[in-house]
C-alpha positions as CSV (number, residue, x, y, z in Angstrom):
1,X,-2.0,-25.9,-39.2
2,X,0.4,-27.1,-36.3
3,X,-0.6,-28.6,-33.3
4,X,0.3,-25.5,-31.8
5,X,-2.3,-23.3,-33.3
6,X,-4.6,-26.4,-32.9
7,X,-4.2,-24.9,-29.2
8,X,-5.1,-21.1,-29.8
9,X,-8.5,-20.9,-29.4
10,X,-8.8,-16.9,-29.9
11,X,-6.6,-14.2,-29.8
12,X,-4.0,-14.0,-27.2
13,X,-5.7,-17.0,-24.9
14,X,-4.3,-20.3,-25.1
15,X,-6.1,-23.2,-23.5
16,X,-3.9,-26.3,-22.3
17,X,-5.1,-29.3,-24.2
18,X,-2.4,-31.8,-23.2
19,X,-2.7,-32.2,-19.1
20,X,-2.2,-35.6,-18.2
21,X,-4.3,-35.2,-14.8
22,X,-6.9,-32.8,-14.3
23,X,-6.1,-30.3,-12.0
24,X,-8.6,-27.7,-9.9
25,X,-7.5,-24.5,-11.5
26,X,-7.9,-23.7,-15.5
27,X,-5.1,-23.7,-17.7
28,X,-5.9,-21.1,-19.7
29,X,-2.8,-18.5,-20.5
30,X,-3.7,-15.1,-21.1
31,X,-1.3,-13.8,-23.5
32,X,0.7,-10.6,-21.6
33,X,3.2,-9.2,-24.1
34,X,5.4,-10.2,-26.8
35,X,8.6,-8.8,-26.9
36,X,11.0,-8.4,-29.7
37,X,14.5,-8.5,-30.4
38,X,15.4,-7.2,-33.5
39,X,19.0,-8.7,-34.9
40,X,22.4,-6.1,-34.6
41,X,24.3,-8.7,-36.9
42,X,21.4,-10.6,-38.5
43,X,18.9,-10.3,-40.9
44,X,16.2,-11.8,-38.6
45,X,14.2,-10.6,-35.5
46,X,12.9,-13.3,-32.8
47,X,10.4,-12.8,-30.7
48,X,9.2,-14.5,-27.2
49,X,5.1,-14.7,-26.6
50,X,5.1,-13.7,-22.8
51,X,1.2,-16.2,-21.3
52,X,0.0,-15.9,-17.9
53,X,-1.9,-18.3,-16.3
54,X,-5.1,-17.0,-15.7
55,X,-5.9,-18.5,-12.3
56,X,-2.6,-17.2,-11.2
57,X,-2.2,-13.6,-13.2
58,X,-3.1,-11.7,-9.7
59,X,0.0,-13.1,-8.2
60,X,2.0,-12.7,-11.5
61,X,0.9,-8.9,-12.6
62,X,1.1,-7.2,-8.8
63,X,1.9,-3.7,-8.7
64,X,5.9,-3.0,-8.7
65,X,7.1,-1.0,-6.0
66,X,9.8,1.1,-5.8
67,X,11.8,-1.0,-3.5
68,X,11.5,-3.6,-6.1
69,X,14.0,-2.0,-8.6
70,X,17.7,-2.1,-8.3
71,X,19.8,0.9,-8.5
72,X,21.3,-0.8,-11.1
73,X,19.0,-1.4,-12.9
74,X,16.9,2.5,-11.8
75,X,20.4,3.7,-13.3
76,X,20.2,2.1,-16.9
77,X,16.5,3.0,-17.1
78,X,17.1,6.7,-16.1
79,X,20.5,6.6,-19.0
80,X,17.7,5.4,-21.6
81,X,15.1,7.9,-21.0
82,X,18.3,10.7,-22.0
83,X,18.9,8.8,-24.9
84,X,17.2,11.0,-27.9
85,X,14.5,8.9,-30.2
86,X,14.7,8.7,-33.6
C-alpha cells in the first residue's frame, strides 16, 4: 500500500495527514467526481479524482446560473445534445 492510500480513510473522503501547521478548518476532501478520458490514439484511459475541501464545498458547489455560461460554450453543449448516442 502507498502512502497515498495510507491517506484514504473511506470511500471518496481523504483526510490530510501531512500539514505542517495546524490550521482552524479540517482538511478533509470530499471526493466530487472523477472524470475520464478515454485514449483516441492510445490504448490507455486516464482519469483525474476531482476532492473538495469540505469546510469550503458551499463556496465550491454553488448553483450555476445561467449568466455563468458562455455562448460559446451554451453553443457546443446545445451541438452535443443533437449528436445521436450509441
Amino acid at each position: 500500500m502507498d502512502h497515498q492510500e495510507d491517506r484514504l480513510q473511506s470511500c471518496g473522503v481523504l483526510r490530510d495527514q501531512i500539514r505542517q501547521k495546524p490550521e482552524d478548518t479540517s482538511a478533509t476532501y470530499i471526493l466530487h467526481a472523477v472524470l475520464v478520458h478515454s485514449g483516441d490514439n492510445h490504448p490507455s484511459n486516464e482519469y483525474m479524482l476531482v476532492y473538495v475541501r469540505e469546510s469550503t464545498i458551499h463556496e465550491v458547489l454553488e448553483d450555476v446560473k445561467s449568466t455563468d455560461i458562455s455562448d460559446e460554450l451554451r453553443e457546443r453543449l446545445d451541438e452535443q445534445r443533437r449528436m445521436p448516442l450509441y
